[in-house]
PyMOL Python script that loads the backbone (N, CA, C, O; Angstrom):
from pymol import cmd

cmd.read_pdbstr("""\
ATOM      1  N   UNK A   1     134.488  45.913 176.121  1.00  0.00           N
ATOM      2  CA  UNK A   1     133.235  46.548 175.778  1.00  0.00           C
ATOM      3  C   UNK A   1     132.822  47.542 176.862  1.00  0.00           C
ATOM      4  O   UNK A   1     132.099  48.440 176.428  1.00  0.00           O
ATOM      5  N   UNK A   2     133.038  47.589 177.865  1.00  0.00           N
ATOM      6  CA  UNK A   2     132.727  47.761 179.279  1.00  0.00           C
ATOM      7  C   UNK A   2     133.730  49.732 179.202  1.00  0.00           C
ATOM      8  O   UNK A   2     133.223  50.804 179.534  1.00  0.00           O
ATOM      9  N   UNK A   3     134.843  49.550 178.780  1.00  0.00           N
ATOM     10  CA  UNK A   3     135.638  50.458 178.739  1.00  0.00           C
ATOM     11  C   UNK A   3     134.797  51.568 177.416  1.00  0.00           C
ATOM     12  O   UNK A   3     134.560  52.768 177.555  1.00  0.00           O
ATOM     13  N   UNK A   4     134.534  50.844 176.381  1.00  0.00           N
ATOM     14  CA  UNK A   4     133.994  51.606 175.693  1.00  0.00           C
ATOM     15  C   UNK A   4     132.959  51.989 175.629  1.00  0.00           C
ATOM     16  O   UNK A   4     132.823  52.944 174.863  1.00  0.00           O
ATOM     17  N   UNK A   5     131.669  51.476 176.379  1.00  0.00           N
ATOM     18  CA  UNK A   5     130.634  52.000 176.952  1.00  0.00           C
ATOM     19  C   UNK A   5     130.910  53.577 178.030  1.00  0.00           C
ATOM     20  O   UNK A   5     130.284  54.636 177.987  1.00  0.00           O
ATOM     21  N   UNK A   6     131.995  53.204 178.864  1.00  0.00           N
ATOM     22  CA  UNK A   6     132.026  54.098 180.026  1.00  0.00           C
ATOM     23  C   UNK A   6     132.561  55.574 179.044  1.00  0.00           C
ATOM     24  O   UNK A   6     132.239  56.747 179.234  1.00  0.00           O
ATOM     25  N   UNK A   7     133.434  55.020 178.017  1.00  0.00           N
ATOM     26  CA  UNK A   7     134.191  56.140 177.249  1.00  0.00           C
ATOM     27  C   UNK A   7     132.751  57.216 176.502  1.00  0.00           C
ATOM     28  O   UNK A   7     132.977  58.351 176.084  1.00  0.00           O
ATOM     29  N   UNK A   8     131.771  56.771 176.478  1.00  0.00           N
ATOM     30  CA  UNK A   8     130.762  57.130 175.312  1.00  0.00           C
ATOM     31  C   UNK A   8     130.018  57.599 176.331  1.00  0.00           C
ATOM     32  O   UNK A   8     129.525  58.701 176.092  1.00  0.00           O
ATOM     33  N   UNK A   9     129.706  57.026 177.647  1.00  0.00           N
ATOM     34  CA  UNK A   9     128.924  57.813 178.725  1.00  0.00           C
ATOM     35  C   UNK A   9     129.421  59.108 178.909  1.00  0.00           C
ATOM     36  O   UNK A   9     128.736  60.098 178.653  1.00  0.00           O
ATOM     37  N   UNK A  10     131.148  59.199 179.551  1.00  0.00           N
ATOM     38  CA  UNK A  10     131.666  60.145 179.454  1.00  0.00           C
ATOM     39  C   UNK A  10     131.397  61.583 178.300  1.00  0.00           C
ATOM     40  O   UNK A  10     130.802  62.660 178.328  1.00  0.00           O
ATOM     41  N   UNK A  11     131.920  61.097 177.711  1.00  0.00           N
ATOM     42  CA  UNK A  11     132.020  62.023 176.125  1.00  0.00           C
ATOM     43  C   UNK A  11     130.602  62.637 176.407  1.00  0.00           C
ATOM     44  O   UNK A  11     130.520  63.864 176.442  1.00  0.00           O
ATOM     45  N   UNK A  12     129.225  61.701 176.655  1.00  0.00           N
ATOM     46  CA  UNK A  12     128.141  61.934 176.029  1.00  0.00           C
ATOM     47  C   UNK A  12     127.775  63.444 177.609  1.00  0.00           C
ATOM     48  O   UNK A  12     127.429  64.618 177.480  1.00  0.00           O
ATOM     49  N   UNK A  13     128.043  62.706 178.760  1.00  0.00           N
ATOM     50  CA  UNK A  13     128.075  63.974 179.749  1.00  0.00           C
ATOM     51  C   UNK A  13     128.629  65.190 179.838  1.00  0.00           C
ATOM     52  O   UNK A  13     128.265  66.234 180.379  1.00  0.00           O
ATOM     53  N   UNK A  14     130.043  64.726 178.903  1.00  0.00           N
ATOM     54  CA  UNK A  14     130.438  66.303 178.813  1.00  0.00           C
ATOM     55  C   UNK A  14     129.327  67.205 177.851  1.00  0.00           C
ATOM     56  O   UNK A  14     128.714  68.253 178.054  1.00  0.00           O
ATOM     57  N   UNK A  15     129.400  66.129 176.564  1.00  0.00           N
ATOM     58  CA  UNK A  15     128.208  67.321 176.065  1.00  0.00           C
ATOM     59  C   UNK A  15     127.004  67.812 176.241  1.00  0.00           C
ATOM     60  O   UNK A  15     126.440  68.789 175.747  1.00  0.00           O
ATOM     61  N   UNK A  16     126.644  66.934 177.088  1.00  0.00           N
ATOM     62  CA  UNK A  16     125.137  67.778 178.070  1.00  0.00           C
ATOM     63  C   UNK A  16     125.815  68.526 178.432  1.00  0.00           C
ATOM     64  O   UNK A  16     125.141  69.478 178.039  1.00  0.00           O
ATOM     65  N   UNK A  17     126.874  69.104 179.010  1.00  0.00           N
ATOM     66  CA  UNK A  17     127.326  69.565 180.707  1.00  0.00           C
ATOM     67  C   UNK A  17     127.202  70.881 179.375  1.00  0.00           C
ATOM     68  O   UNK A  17     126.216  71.606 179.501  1.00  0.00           O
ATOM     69  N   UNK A  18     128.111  71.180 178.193  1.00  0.00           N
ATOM     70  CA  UNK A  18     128.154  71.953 177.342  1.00  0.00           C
ATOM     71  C   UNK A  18     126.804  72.591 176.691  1.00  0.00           C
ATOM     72  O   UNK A  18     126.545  73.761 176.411  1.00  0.00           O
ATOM     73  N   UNK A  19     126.153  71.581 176.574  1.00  0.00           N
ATOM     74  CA  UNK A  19     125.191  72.239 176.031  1.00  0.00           C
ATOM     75  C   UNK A  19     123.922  72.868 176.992  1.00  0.00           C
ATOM     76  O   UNK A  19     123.159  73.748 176.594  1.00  0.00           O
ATOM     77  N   UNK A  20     123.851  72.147 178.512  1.00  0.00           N
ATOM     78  CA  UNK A  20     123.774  73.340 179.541  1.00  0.00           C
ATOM     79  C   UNK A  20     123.883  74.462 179.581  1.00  0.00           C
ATOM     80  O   UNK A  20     122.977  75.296 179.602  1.00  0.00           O
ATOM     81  N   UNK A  21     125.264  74.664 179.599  1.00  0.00           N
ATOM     82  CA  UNK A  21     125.777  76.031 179.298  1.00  0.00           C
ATOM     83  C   UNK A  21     125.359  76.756 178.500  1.00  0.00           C
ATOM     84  O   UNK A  21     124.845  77.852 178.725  1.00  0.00           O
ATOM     85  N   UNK A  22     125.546  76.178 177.327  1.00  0.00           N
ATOM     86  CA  UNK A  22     125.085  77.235 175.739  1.00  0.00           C
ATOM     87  C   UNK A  22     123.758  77.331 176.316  1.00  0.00           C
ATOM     88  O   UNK A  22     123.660  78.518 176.626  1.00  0.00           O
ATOM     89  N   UNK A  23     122.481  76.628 176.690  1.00  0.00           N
ATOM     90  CA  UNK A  23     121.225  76.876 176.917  1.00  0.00           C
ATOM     91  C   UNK A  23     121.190  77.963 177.466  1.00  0.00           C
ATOM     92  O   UNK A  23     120.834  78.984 176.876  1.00  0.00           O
ATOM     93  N   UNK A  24     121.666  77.915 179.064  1.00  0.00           N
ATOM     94  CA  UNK A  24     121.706  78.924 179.404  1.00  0.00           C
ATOM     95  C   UNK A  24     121.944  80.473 179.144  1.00  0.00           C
ATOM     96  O   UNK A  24     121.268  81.399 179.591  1.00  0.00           O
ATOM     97  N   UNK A  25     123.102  80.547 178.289  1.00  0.00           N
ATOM     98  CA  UNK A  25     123.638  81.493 177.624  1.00  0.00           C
ATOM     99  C   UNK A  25     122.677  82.251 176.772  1.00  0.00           C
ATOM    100  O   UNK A  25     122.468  83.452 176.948  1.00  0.00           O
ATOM    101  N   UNK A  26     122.145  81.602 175.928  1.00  0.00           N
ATOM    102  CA  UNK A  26     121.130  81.743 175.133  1.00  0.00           C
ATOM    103  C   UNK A  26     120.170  82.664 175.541  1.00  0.00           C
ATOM    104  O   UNK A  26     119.795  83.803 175.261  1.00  0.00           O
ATOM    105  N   UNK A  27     119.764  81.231 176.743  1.00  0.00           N
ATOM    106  CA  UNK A  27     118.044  82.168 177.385  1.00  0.00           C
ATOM    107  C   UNK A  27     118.388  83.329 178.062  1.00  0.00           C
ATOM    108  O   UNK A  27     117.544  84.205 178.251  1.00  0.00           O
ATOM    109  N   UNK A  28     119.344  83.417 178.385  1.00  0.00           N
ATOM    110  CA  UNK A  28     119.776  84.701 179.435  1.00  0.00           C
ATOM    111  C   UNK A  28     119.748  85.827 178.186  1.00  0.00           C
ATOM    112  O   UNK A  28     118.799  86.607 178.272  1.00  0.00           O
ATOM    113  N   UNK A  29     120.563  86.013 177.143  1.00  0.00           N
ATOM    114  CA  UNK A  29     120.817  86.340 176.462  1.00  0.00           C
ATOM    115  C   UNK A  29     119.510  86.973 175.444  1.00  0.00           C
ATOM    116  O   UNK A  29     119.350  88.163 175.171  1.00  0.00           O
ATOM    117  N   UNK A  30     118.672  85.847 174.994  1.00  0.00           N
ATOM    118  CA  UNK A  30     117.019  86.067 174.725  1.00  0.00           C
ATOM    119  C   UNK A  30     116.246  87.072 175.943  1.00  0.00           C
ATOM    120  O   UNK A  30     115.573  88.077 175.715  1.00  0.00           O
ATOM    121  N   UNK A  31     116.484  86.623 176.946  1.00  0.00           N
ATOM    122  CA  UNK A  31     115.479  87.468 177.547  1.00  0.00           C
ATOM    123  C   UNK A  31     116.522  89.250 178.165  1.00  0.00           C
ATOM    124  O   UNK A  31     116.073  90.164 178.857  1.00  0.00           O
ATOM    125  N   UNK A  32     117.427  89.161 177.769  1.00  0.00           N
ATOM    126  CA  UNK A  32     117.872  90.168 177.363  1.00  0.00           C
ATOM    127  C   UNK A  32     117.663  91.145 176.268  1.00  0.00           C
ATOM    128  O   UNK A  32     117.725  92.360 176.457  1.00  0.00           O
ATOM    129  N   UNK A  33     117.433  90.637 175.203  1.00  0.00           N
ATOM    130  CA  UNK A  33     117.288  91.543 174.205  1.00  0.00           C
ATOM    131  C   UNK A  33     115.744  91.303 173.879  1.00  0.00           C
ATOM    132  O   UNK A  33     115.241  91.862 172.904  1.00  0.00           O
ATOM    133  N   UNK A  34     115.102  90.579 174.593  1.00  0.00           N
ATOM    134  CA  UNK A  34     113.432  90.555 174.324  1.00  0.00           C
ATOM    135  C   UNK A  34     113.019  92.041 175.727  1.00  0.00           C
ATOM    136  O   UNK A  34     112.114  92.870 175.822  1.00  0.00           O
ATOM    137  N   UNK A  35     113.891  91.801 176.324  1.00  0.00           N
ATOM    138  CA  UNK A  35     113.321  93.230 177.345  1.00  0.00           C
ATOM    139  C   UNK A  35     113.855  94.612 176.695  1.00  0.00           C
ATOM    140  O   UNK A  35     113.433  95.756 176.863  1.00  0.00           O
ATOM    141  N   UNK A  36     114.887  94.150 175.922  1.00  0.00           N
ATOM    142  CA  UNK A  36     115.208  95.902 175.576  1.00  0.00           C
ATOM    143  C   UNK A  36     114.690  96.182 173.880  1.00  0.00           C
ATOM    144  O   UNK A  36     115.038  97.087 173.121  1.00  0.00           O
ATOM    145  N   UNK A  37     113.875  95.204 173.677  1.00  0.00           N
ATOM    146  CA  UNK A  37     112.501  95.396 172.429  1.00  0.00           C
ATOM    147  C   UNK A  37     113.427  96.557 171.278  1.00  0.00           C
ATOM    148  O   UNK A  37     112.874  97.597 170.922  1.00  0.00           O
ATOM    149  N   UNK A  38     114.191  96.369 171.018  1.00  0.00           N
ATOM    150  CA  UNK A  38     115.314  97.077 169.733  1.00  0.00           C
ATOM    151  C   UNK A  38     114.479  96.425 168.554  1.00  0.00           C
ATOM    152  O   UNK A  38     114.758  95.247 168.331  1.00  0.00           O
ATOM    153  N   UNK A  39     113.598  96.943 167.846  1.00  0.00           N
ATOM    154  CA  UNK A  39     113.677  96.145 166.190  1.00  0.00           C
ATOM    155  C   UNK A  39     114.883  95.746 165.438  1.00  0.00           C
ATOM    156  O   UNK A  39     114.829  94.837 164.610  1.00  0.00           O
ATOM    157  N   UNK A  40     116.003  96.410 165.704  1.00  0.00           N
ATOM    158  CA  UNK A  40     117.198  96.061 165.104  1.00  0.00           C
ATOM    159  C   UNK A  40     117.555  94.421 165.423  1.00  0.00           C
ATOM    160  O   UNK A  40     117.867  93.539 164.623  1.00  0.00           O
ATOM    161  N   UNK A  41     117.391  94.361 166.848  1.00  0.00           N
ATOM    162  CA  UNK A  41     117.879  93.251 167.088  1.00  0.00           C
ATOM    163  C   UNK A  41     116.660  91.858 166.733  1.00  0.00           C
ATOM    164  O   UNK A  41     116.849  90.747 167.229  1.00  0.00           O
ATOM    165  N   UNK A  42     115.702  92.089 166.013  1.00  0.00           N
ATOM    166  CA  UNK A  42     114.218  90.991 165.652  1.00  0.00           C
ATOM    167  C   UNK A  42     115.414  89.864 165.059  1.00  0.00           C
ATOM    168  O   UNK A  42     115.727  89.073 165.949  1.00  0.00           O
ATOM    169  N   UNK A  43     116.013  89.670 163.984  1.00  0.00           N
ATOM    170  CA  UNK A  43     116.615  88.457 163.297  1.00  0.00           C
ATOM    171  C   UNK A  43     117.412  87.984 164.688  1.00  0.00           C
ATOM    172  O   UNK A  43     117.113  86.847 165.051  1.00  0.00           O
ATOM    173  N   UNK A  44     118.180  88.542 165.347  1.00  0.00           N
ATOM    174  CA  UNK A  44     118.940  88.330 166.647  1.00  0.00           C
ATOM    175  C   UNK A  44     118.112  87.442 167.460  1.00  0.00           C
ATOM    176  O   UNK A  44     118.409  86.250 167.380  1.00  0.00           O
ATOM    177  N   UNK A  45     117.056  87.785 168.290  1.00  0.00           N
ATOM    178  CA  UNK A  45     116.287  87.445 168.692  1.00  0.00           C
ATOM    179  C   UNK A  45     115.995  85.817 168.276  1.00  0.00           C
ATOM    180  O   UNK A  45     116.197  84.830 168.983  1.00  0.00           O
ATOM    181  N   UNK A  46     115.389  85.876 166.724  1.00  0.00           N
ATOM    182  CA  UNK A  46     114.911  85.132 166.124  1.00  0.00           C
ATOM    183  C   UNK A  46     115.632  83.464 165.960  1.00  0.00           C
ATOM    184  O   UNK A  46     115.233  82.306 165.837  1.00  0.00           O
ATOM    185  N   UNK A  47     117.083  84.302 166.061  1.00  0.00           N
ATOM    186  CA  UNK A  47     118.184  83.118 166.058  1.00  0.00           C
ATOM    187  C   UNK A  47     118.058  82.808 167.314  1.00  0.00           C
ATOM    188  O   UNK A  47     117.696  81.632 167.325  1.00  0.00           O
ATOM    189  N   UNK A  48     118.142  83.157 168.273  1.00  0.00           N
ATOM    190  CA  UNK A  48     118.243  83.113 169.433  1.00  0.00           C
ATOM    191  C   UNK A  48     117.078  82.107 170.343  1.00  0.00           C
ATOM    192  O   UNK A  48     117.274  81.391 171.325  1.00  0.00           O
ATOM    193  N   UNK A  49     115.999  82.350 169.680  1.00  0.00           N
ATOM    194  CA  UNK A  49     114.606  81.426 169.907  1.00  0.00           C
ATOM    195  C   UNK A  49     115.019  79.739 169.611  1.00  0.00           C
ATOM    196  O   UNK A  49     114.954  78.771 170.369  1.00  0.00           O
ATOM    197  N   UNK A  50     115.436  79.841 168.274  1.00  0.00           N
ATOM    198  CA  UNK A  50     116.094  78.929 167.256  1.00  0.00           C
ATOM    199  C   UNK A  50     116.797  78.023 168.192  1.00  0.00           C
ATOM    200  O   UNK A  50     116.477  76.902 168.588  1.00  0.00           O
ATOM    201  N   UNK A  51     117.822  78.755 168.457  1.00  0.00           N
ATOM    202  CA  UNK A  51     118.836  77.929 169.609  1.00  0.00           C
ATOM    203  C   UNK A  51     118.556  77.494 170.916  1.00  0.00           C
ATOM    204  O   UNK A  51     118.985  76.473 171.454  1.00  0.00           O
ATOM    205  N   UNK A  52     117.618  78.554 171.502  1.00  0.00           N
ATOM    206  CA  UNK A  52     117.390  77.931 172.453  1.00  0.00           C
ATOM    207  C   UNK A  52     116.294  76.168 172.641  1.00  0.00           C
ATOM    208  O   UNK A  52     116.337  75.246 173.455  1.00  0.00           O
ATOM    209  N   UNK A  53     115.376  76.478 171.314  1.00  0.00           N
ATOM    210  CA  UNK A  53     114.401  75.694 171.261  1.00  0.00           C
ATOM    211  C   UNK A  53     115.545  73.620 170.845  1.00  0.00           C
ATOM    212  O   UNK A  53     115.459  72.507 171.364  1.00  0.00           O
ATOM    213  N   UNK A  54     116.689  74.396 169.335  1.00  0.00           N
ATOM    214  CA  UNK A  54     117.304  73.398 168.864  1.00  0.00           C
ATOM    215  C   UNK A  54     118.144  72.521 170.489  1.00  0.00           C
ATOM    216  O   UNK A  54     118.248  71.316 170.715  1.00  0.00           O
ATOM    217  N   UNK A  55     118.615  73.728 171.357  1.00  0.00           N
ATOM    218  CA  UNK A  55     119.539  72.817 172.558  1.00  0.00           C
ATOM    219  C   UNK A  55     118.680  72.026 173.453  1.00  0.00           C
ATOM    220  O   UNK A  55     118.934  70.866 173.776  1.00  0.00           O
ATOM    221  N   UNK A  56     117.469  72.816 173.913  1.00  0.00           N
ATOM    222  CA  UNK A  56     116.935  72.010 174.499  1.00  0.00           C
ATOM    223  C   UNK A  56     116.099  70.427 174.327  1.00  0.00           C
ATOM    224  O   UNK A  56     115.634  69.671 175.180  1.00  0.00           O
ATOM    225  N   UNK A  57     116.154  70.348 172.943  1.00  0.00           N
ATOM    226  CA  UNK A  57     115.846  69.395 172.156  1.00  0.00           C
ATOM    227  C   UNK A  57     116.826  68.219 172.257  1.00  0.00           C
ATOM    228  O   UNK A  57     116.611  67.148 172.825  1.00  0.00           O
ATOM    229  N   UNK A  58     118.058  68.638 171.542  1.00  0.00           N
ATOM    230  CA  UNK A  58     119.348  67.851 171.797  1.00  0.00           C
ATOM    231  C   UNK A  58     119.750  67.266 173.570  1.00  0.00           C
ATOM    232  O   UNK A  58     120.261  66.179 173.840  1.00  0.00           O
ATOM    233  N   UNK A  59     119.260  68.565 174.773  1.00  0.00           N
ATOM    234  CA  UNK A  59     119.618  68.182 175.768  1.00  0.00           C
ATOM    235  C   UNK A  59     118.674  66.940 176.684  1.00  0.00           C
ATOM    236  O   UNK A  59     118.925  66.132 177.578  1.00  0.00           O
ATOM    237  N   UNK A  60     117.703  67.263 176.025  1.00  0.00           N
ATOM    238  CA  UNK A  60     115.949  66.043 175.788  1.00  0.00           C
ATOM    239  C   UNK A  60     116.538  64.609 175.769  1.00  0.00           C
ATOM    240  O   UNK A  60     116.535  63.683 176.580  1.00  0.00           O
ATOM    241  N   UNK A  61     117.161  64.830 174.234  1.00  0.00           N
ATOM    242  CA  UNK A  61     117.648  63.367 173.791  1.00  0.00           C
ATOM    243  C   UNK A  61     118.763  63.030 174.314  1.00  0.00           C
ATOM    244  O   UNK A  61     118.702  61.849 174.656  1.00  0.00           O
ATOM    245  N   UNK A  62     119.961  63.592 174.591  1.00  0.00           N
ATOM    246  CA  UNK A  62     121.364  63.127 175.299  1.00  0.00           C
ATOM    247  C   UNK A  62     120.698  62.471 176.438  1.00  0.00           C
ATOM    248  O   UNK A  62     120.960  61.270 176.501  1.00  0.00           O
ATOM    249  N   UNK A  63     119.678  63.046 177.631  1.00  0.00           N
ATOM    250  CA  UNK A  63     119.441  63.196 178.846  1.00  0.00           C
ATOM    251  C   UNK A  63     118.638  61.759 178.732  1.00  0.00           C
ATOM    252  O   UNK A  63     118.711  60.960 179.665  1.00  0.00           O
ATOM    253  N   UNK A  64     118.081  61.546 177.875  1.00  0.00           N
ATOM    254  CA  UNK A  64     117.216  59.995 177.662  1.00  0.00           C
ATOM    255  C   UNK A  64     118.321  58.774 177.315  1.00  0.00           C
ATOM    256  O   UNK A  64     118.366  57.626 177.756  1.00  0.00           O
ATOM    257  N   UNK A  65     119.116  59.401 176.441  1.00  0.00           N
ATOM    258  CA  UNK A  65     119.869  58.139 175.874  1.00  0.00           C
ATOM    259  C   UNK A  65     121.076  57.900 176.996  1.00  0.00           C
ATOM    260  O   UNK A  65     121.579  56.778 177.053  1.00  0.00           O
ATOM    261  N   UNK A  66     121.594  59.068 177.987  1.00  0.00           N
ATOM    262  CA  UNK A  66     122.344  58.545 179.547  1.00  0.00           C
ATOM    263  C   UNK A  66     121.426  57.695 180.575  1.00  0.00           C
ATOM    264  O   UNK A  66     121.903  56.939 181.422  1.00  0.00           O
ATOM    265  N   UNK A  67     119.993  57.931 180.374  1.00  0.00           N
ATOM    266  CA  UNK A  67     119.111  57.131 181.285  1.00  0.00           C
ATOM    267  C   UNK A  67     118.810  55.554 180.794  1.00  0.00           C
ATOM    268  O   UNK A  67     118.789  54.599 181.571  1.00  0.00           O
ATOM    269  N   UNK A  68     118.556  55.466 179.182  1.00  0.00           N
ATOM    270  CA  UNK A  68     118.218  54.452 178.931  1.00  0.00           C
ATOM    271  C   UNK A  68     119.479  53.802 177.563  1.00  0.00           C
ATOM    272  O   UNK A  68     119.118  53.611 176.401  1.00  0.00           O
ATOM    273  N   UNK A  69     120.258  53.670 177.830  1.00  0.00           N
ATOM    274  CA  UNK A  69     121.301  53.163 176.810  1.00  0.00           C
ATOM    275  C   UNK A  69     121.718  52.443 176.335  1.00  0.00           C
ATOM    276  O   UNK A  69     122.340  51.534 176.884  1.00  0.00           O
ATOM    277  N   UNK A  70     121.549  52.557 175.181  1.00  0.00           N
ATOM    278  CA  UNK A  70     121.368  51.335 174.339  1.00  0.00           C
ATOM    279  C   UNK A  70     122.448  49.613 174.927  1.00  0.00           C
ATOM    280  O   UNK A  70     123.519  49.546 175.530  1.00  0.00           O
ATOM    281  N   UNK A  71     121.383  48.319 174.308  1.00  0.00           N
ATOM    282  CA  UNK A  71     122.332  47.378 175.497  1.00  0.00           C
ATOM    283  C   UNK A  71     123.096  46.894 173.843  1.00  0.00           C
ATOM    284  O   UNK A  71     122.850  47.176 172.671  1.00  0.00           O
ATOM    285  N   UNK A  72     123.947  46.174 174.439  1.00  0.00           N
ATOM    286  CA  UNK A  72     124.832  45.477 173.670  1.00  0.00           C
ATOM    287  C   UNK A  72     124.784  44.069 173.584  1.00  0.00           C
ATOM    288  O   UNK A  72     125.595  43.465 172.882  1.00  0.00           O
TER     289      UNK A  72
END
""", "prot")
cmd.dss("prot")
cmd.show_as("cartoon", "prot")
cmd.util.cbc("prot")
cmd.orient("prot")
């Protein structure tokens, strides 16, 4: 049980570590095209809000469920 706990911690850190990244990417990316104010790019943008708001959400809950995890 012990092995498969550590296996699911793992897994579960890489995908924070990933979805770090994408956050980042994102916001960098958002406040890129929010400074160069293109109307073309508004739906761009829009997705972009989207994602940043959906990762940090997901990175919320991963970041709780490595702190407090479920017992067996």
């Amino acid at each position: 049980m012990q092995d498969t706990r550590t296996f699911i911690e793992a897994t579960t850190s890489r995908q924070l570590a990933m979805l770090r990244i994408l956050y980042g990417a994102c916001a960098a990316a958002l406040d890129a095209f929010r400074a160069a104010d293109n109307p073309v790019d508004e739906q761009l943008v829009i997705d972009l809000e989207m994602m940043v708001t959906r990762t940090r959400e997901e990175i919320e809950r991963l970041s709780a469920h490595l702190a407090n995890p479920p017992s067996s």
